[in-house]
C-alpha positions as CSV (number, residue, x, y, z in Angstrom):
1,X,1.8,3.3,44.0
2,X,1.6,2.2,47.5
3,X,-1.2,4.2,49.2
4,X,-1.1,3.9,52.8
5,X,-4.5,5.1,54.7
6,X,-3.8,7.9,57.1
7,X,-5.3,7.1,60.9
8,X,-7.4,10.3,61.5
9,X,-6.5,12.2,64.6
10,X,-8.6,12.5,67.3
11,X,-9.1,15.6,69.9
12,X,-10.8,16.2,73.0
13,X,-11.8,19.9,74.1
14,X,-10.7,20.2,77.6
15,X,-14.2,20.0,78.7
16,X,-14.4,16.8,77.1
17,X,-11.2,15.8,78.7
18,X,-13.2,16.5,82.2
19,X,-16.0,14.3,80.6
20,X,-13.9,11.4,79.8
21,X,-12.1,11.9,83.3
22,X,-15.6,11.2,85.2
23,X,-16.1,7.7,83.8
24,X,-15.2,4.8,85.6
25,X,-13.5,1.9,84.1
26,X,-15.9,-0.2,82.2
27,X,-17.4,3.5,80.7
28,X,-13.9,4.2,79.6
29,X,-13.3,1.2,78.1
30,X,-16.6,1.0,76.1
31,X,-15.8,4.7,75.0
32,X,-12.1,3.9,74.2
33,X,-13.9,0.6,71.6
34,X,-15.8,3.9,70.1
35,X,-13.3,5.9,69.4
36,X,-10.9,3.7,67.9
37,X,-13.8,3.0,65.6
38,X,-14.0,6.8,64.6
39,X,-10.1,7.0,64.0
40,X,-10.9,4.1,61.2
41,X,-13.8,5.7,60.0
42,X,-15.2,9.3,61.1
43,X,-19.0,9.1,59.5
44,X,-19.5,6.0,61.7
45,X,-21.6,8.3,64.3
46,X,-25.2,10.0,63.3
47,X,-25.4,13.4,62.1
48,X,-26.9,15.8,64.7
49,X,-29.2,18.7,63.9
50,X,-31.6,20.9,66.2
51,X,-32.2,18.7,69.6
52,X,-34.6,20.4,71.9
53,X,-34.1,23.9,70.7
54,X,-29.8,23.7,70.8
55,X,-28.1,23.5,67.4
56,X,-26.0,20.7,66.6
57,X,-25.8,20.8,62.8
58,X,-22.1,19.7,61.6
59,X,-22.1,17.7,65.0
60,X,-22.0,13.7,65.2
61,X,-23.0,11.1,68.0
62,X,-21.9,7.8,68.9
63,X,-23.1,5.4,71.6
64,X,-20.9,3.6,74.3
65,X,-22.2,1.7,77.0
66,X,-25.3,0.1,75.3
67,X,-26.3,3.7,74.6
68,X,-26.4,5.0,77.8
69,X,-22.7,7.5,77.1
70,X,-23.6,9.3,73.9
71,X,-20.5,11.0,72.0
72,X,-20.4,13.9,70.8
73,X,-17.6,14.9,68.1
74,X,-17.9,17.0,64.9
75,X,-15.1,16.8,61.9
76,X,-12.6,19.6,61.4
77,X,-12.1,19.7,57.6
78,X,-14.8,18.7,55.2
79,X,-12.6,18.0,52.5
80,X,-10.3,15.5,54.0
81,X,-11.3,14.1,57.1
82,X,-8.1,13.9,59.4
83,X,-9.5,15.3,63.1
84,X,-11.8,14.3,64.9
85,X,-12.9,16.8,67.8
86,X,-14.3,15.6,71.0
87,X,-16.9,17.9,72.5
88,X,-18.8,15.7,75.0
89,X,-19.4,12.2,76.3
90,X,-22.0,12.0,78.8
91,X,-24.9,9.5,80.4
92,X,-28.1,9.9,77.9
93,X,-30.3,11.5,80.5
94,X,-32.7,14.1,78.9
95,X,-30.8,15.4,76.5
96,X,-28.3,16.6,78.5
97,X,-24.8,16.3,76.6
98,X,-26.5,18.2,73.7
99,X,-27.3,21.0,76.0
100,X,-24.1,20.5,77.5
101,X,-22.1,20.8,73.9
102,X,-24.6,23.7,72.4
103,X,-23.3,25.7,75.7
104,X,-19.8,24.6,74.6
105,X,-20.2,25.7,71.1
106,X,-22.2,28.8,71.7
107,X,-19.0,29.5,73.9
108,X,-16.7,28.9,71.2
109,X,-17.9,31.2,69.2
């Protein structure tokens, strides 16, 4: 049997759209680099939890732009992994983009 491995999807919210919009060039690029590493491998962020009193548990982070963007995704189907979901990228600056995506979620819901 020949198994070929299945690229996983990845999806932006439209908020995250906006986010990715913002950067400039170099940001984009290095964000670009993160994500392609995410469509090989979705665990390759950490697992988020409670930051600063805003939920985040089944959400992930990944670092671009020697960690100044952070990443924010979670996965879309525990059993097999095939999207990826994009809530946030933003600049690490007190905690911000988890504020930013806890809003998002709580909006979601």
């Amino acid at each position: 049997m020949d198994k070929e491995k299945k690229e996983v999807r990845i999806n932006f919210i439209p908020e995250a759209v906006e986010d990715y919009n913002n950067l400039d060039g170099s940001q984009r690029k290095s964000v670009n680099k993160e994500i392609d590493k995410l469509k090989a491998n979705p665990f390759a962020g950490r697992e988020l939890g409670n930051k600063d009193n805003v939920d985040l548990t089944g959400f992930y982070k990944m670092y671009a732009c020697n960690k100044s963007i952070r990443i924010v995704y979670r996965l879309l189907s525990a059993e097999k992994i095939e999207v990826v979901e994009i809530w946030g990228i933003g600049k690490r600056d007190k905690l911000k983009i988890y504020k930013t995506v806890g809003a998002r979620a709580n909006k979601a819901k």
